[in-house]
C-alpha positions as CSV (number, residue, x, y, z in Angstrom):
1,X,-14.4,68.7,38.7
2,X,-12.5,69.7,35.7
3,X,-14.4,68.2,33.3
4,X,-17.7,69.2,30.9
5,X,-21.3,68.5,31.8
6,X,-21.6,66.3,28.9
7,X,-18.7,63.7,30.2
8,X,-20.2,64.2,33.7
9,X,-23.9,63.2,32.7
10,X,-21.9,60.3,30.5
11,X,-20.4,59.0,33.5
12,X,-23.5,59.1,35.8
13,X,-26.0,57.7,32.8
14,X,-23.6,54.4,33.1
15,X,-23.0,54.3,37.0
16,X,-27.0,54.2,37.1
17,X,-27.3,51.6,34.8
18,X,-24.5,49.4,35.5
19,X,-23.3,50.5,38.9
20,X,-19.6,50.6,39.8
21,X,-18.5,48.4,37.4
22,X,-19.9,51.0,34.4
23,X,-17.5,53.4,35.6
24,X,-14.5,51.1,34.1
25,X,-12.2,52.5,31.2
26,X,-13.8,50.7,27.9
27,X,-11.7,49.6,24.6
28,X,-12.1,52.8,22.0
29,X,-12.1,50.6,19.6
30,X,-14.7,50.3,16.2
31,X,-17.4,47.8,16.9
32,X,-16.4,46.9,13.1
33,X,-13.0,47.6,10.8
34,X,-14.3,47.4,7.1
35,X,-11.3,48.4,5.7
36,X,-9.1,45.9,7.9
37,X,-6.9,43.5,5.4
38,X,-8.9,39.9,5.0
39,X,-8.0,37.6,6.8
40,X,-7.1,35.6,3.9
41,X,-4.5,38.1,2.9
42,X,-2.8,38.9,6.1
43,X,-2.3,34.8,5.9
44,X,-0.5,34.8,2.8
45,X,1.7,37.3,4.3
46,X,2.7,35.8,6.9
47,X,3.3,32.8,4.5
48,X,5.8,34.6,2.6
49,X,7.8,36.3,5.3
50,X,8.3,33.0,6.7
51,X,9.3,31.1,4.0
52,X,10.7,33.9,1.9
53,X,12.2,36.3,4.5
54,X,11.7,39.2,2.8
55,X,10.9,42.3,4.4
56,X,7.5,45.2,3.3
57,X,9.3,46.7,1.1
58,X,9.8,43.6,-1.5
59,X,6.7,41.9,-0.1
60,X,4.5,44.6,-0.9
61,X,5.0,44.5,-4.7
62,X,4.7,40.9,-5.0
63,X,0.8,41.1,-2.9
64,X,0.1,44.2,-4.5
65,X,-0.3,46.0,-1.2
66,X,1.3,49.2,0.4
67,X,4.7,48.7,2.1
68,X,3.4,50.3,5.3
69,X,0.4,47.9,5.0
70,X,2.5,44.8,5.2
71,X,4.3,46.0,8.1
72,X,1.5,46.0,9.9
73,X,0.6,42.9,9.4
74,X,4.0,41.3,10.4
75,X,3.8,43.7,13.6
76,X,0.5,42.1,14.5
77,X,1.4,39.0,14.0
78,X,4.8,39.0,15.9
79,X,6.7,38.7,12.6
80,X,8.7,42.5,12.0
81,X,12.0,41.3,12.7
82,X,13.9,38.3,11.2
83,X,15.4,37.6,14.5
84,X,11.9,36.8,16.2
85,X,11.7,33.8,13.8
86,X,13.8,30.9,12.8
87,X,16.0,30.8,10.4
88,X,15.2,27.4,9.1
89,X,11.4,26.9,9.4
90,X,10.2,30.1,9.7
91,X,8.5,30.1,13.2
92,X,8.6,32.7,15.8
93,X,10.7,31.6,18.2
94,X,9.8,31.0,22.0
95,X,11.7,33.2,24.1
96,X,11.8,32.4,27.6
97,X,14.1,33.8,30.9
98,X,14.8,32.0,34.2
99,X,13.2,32.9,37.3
100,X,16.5,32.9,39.2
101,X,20.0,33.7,38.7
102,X,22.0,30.4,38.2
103,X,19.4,28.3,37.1
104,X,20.3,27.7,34.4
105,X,23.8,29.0,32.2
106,X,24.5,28.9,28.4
107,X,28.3,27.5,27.5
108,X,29.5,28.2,24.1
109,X,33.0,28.6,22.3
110,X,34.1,30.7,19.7
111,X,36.8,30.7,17.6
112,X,38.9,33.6,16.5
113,X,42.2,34.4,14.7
114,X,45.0,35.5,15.9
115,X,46.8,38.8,15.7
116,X,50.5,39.2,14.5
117,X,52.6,41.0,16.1
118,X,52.8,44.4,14.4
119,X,49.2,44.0,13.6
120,X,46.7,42.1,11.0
121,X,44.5,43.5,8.0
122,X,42.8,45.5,10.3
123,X,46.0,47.4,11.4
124,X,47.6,47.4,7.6
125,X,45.0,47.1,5.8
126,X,44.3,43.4,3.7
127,X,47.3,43.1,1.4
128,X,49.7,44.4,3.4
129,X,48.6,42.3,6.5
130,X,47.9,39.3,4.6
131,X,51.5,37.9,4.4
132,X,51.8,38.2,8.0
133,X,48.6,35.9,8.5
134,X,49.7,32.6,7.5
135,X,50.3,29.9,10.3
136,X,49.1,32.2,13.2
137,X,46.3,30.0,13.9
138,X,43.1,30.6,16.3
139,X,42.1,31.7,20.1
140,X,39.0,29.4,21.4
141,X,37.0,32.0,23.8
142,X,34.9,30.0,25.6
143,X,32.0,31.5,27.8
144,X,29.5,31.4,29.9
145,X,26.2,33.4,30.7
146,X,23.4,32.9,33.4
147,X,20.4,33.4,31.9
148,X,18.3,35.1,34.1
149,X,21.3,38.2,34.7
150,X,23.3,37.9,31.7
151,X,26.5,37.9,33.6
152,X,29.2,36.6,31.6
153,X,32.3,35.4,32.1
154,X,35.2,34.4,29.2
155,X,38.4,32.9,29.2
156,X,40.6,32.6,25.8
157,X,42.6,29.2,25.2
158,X,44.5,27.6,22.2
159,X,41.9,24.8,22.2
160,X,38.4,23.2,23.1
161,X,39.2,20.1,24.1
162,X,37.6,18.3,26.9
163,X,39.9,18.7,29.7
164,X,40.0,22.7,28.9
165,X,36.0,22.8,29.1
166,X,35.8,21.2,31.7
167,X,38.4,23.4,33.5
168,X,36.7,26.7,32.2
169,X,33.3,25.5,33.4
170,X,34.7,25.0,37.2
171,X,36.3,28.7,37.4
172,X,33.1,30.5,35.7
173,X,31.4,28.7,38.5
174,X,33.8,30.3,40.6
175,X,33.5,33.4,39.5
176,X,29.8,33.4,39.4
177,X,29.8,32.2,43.0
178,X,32.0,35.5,44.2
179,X,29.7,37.6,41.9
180,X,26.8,36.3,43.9
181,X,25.6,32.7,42.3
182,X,26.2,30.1,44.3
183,X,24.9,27.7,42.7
184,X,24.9,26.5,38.7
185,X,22.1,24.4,38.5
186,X,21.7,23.5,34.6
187,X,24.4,23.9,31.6
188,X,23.2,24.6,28.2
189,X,26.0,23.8,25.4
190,X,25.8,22.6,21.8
191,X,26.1,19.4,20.4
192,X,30.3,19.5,20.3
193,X,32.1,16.0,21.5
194,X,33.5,17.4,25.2
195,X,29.9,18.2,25.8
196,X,28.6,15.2,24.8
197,X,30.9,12.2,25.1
198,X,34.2,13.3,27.9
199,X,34.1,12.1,31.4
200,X,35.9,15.3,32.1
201,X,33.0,17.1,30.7
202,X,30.6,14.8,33.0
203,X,32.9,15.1,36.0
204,X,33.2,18.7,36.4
205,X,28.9,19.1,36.1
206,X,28.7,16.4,39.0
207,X,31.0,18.1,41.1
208,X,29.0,21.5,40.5
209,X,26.1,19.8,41.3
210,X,24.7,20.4,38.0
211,X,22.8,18.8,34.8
212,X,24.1,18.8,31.7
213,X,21.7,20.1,28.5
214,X,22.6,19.9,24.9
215,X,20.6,22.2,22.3
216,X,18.6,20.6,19.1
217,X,20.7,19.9,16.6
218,X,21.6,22.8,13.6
219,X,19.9,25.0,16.0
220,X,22.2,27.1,17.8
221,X,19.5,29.9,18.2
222,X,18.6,27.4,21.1
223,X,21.6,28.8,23.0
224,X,21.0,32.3,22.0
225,X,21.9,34.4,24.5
226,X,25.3,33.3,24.8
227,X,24.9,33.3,21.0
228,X,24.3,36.9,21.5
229,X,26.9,37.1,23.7
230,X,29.4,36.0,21.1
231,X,28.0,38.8,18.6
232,X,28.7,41.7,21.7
233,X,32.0,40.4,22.2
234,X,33.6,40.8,18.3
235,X,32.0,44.1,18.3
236,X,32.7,45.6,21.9
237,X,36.6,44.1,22.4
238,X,37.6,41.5,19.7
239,X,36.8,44.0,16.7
240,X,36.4,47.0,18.4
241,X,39.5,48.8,17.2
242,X,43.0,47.3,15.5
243,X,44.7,45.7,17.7
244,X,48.6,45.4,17.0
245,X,49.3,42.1,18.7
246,X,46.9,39.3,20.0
247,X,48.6,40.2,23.5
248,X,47.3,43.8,23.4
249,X,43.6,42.1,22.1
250,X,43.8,39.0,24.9
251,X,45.0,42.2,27.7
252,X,41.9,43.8,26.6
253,X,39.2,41.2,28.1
254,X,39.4,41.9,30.9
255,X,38.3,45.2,30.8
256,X,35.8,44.7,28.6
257,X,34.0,41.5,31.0
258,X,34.0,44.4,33.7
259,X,32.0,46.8,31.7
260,X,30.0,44.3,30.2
261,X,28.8,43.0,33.6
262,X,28.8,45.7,35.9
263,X,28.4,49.2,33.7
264,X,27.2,48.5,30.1
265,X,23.2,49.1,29.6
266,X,21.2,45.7,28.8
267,X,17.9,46.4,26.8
268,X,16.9,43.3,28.1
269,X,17.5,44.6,31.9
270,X,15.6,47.7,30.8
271,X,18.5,49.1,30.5
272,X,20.7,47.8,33.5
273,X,23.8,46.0,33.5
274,X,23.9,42.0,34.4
275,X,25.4,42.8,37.5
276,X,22.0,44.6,39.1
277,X,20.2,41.3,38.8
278,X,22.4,39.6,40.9
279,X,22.3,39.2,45.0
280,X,25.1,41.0,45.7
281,X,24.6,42.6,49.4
282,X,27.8,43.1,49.7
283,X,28.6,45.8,46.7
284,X,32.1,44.6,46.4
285,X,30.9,44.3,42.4
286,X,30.3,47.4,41.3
């Protein structure tokens, strides 16, 4: 049987005793953990990486307790990594994922300077590009990302005014629709005025068929994965190497959305891109 006559007598000692259900894999466990921090401690712990944010390292010191010891305890209590919890209180936060693709999508905007022609800092370093830089003014990318794929879609505008929301929110519905989506059912945004006060705004999520949400107030974590979104997109095209104009960076989108979407590893996929959590029978997408 490939095993000794010890483990075999083990095994039929418990199936006599208990029956079938002795024959289930136990925990390996110690009944009892002496040396297990109290309970007490591990509280205080956690009490000071949330109000403090400090990591083993400097928390060790202050409790008088090994570095290695104090990660444990934040691993065991969900507490590791400073972007489980919130910022402001300290708490873990909830994270959650829709059941189905367009149930609900994050909309956010983010605003970004433009590029000289001949390049900025970046290109020329910062005091040689820094008397190009005045009066260039900013690119608004607005986006949007179903939360249940992570497909994104971004267009870049000279503002974020109500009427341009609302037009960018009926062509990423578009696009989401030919990408397999056919339906937007919810739209998360922050707190800004076009979101929360424009008829345009209003108009264009009735004609979608969809409900409008806003996030909490000085919570934008509440919108994080377009959030995160933001953070892939100035370090995958908007910062990803120096750009020369804000042509050659706006040309550049494009690509980037397509690799994002359709080739680009998601951890959160486990490891595939948006596009593979999409229905798309077709395979025009990919």
């Amino acid at each position: 049987m490939g095993i000794s006559r010890v483990t075999a007598h083990k095994w039929i000692r418990r199936w006599r005793a208990e029956g079938e259900q002795g024959l289930h894999d136990r925990s390996s466990r110690p009944l009892t953990t002496p040396h297990r921090t109290a309970p007490a401690v591990e509280a205080r712990v956690c009490r000071l990486r949330q109000d403090r944010k400090l990591g083993p390292a400097r928390l060790g010191p202050i409790l008088q307790l090994p570095a290695s010891t104090v990660h444990r305890i934040l691993l065991r209590h969900g507490l590791n990594r400073l972007a489980f919890m919130d910022r402001p209180t300290g708490q873990i936060i909830r994270r959650y994922e829709r059941e189905r693709p367009g149930e609900l999508v994050h909309v956010d905007v983010k605003k970004l300077g433009r590029i000289p022609d001949g390049g900025g800092h970046r290109t020329l370093g910062r005091q040689a590009g820094r008397p190009t830089r005045g009066g260039m003014g900013f690119d608004y990318i607005h986006s949007a990302v179903d939360d249940h794929s992570r497909l994104a879609y971004s267009e870049i505008h000279a503002d974020e005014k109500a009427v341009t929301c609302a037009a960018f929110l009926r062509r990423a519905a578009a696009f989401f629709a030919t990408s397999g989506i056919d339906r937007i059912e919810r739209v998360l945004t922050d707190n800004a005025w076009p979101y929360r006060k424009s008829f345009a705004w209003q108009q264009a999520l009735a004609d979608l068929g969809a409900t409008g949400k806003l996030t909490r107030i000085y919570r934008p974590q509440t919108n994080g994965k377009v959030e995160r979104f933001n953070r892939t997109l100035l370090e995958e095209w908007a910062y990803l190497r120096p750009y020369t104009s804000n042509n050659e960076r706006t040309a550049a989108l494009a690509d980037f959305l397509h690799t994002y979407n359709h080739h680009r590893c998601h951890t959160a996929l486990g490891g595939h891109p948006p596009i593979s959590r999409v229905n798309n029978a077709s395979g025009q997408y990919t």
